[in-house]
VEXNU-343390 format. One record per residue: residue number from 1; residue in three letters; y negated, x, z negated of N, C-alpha, C, O, CB in turn. Coordinates in nm, 3 decimals. Atoms other than C-alpha are relative to their C-alpha. Glycine has a CB too. Layout:
# VEXNU-343390
[vexfi NUM, ALA, [Y, X, Z], [Y, X, Z], [Y, X, Z], [Y, X, Z], [Y, X, Z]]
...
This chain:
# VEXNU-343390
[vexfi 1, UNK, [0.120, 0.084, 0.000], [0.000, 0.000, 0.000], [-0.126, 0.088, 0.000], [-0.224, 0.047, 0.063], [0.000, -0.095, -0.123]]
[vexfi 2, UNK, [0.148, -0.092, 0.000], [-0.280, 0.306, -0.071], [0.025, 0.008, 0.183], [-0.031, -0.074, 0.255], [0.000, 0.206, -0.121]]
[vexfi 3, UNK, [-0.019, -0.040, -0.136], [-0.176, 0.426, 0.286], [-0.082, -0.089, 0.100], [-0.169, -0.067, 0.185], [0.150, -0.005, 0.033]]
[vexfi 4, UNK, [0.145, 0.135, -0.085], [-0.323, 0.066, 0.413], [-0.085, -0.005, -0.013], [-0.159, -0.026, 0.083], [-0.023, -0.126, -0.007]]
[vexfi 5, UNK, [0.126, 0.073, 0.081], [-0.577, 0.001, 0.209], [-0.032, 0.108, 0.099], [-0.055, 0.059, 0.210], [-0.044, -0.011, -0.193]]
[vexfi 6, UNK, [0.091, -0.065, -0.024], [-0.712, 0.345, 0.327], [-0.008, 0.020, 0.134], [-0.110, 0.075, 0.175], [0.000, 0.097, -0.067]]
[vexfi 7, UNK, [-0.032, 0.035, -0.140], [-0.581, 0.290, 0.703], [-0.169, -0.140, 0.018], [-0.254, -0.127, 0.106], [0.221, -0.086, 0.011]]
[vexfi 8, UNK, [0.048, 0.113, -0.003], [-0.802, -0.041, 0.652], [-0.151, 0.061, -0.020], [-0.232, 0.035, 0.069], [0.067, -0.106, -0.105]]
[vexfi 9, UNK, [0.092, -0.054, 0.056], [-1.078, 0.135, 0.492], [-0.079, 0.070, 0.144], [-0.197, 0.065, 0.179], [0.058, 0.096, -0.123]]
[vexfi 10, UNK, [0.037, -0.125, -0.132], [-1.098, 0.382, 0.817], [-0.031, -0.069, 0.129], [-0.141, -0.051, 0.182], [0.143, 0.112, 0.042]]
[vexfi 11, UNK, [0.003, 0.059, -0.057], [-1.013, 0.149, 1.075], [-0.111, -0.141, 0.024], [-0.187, -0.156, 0.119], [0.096, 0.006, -0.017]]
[vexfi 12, UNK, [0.108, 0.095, -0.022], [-1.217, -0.152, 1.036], [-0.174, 0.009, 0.007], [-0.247, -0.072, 0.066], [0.027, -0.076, -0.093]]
[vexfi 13, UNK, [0.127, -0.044, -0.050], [-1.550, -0.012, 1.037], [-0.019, 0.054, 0.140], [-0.114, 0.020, 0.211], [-0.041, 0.095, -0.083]]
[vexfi 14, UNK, [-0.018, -0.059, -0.144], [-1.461, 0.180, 1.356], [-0.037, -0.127, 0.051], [-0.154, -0.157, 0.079], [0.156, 0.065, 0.054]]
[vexfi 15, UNK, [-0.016, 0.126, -0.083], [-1.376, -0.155, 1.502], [-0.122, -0.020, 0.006], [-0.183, 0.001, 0.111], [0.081, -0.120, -0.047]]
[vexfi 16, UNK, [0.133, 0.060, 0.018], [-1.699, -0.285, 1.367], [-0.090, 0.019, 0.087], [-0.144, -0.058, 0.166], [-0.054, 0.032, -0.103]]
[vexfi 17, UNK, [0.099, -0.051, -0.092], [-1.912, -0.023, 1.510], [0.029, 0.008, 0.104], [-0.076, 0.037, 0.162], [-0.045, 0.101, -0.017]]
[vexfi 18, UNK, [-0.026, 0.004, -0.124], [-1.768, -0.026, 1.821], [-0.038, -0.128, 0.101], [-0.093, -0.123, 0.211], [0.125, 0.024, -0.004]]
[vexfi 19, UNK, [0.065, 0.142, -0.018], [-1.820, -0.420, 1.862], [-0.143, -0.017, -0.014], [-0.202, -0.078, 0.075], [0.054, -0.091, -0.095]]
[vexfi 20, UNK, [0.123, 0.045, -0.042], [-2.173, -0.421, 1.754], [-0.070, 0.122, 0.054], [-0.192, 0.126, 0.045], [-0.077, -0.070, -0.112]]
[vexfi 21, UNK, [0.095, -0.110, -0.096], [-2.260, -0.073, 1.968], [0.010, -0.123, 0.136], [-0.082, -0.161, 0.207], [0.097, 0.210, 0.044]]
[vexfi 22, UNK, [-0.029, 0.098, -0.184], [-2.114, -0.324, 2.291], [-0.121, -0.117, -0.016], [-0.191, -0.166, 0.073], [0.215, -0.119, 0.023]]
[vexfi 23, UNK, [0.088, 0.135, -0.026], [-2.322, -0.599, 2.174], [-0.128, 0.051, 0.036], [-0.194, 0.023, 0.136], [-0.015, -0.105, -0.131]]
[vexfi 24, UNK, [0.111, -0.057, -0.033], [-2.606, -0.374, 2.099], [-0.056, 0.057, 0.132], [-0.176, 0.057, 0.161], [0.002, 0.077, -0.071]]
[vexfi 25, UNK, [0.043, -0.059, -0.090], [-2.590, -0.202, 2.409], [-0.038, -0.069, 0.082], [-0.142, -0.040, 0.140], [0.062, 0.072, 0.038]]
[vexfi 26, UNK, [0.028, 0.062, -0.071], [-2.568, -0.479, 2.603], [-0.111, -0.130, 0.050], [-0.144, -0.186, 0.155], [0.082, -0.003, -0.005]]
[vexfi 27, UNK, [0.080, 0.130, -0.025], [-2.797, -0.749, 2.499], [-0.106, 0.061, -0.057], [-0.200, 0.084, 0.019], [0.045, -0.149, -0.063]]
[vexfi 28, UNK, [0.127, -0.057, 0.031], [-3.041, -0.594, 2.288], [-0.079, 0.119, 0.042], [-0.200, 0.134, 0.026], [0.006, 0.012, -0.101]]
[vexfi 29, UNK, [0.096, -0.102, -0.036], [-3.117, -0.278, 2.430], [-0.105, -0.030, 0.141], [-0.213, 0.021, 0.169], [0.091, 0.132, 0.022]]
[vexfi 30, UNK, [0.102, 0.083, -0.126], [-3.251, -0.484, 2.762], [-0.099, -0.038, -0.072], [-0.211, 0.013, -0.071], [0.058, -0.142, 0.087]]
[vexfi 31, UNK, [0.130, 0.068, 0.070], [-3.437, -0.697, 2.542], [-0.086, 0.111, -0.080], [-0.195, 0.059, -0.105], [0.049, -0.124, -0.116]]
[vexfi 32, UNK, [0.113, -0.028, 0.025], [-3.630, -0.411, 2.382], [-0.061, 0.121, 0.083], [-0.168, 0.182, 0.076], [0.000, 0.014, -0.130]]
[vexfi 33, UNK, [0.053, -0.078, -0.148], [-3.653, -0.202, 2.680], [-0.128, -0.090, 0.060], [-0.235, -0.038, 0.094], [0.144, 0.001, 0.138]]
[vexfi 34, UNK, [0.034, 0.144, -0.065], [-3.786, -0.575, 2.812], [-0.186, 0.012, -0.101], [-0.297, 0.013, -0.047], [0.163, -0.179, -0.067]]
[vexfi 35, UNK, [0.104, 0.006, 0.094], [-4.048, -0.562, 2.473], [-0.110, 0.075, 0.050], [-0.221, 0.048, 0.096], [0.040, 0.047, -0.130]]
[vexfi 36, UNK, [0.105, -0.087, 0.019], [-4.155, -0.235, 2.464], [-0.067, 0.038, 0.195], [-0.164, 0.112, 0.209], [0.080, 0.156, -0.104]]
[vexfi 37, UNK, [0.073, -0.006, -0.158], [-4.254, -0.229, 2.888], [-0.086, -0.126, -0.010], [-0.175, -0.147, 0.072], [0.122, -0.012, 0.152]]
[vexfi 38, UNK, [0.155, 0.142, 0.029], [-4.471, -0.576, 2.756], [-0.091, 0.124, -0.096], [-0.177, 0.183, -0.033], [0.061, -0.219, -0.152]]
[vexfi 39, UNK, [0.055, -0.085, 0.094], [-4.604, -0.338, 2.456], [-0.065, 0.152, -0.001], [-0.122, 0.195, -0.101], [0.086, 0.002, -0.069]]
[vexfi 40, UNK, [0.015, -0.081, -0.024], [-4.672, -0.037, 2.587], [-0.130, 0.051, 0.069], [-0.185, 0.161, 0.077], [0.087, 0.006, 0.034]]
[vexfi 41, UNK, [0.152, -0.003, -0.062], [-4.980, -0.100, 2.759], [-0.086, -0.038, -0.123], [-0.203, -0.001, -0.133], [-0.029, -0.117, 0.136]]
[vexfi 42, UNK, [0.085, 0.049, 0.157], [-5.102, -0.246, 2.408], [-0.017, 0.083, -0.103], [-0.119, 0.135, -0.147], [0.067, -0.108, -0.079]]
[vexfi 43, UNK, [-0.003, -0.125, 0.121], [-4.961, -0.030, 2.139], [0.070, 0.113, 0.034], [0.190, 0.121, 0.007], [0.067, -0.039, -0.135]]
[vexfi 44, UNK, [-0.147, -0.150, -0.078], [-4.800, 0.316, 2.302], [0.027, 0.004, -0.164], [0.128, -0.061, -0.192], [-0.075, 0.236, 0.112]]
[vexfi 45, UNK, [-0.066, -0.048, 0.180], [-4.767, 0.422, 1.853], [0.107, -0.080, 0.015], [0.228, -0.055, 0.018], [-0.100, -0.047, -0.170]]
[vexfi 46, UNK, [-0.176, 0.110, 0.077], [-4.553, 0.120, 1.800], [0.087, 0.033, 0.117], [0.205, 0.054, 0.089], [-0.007, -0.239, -0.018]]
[vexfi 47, UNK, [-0.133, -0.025, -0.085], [-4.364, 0.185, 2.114], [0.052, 0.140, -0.010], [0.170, 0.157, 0.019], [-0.023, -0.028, 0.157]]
[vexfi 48, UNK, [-0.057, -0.132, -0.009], [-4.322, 0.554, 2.077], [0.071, -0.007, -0.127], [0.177, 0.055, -0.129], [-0.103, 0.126, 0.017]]
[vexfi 49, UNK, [-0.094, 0.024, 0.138], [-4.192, 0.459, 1.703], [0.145, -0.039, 0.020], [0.249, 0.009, -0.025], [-0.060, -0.122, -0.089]]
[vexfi 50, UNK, [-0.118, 0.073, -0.022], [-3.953, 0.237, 1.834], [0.070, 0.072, 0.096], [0.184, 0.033, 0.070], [-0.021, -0.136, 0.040]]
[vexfi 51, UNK, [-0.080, -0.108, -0.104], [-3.791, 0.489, 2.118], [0.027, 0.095, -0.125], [0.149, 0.107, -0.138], [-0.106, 0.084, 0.154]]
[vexfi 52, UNK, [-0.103, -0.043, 0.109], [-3.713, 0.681, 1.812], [0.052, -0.067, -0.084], [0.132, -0.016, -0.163], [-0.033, 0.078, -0.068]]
């Protein structure tokens, strides 16, 4: 049972981050690509914040 638990421990976060990098990559990074090309003519600071 330790063997799982710590299998479980290791594994499911992986999963996790792997699921919300796909989501992230896919839906939100358009949308603030999408933002900061509205924002950029307004505030370059806040957009150069947000690219890091």
């Amino acid at each position: 049972m330790r063997i799982k638990s710590t299998l479980n421990a290791l594994i499911f976060p992986l999963l996790y981050m792997l699921v919300y990098e796909g989501i992230f990559k896919t839906i939100l990074l358009p949308f603030i690509a999408a933002i900061n090309a509205i924002l950029i003519p307004i505030f370059p600071d806040v957009c150069s914040i947000n690219v890091l």
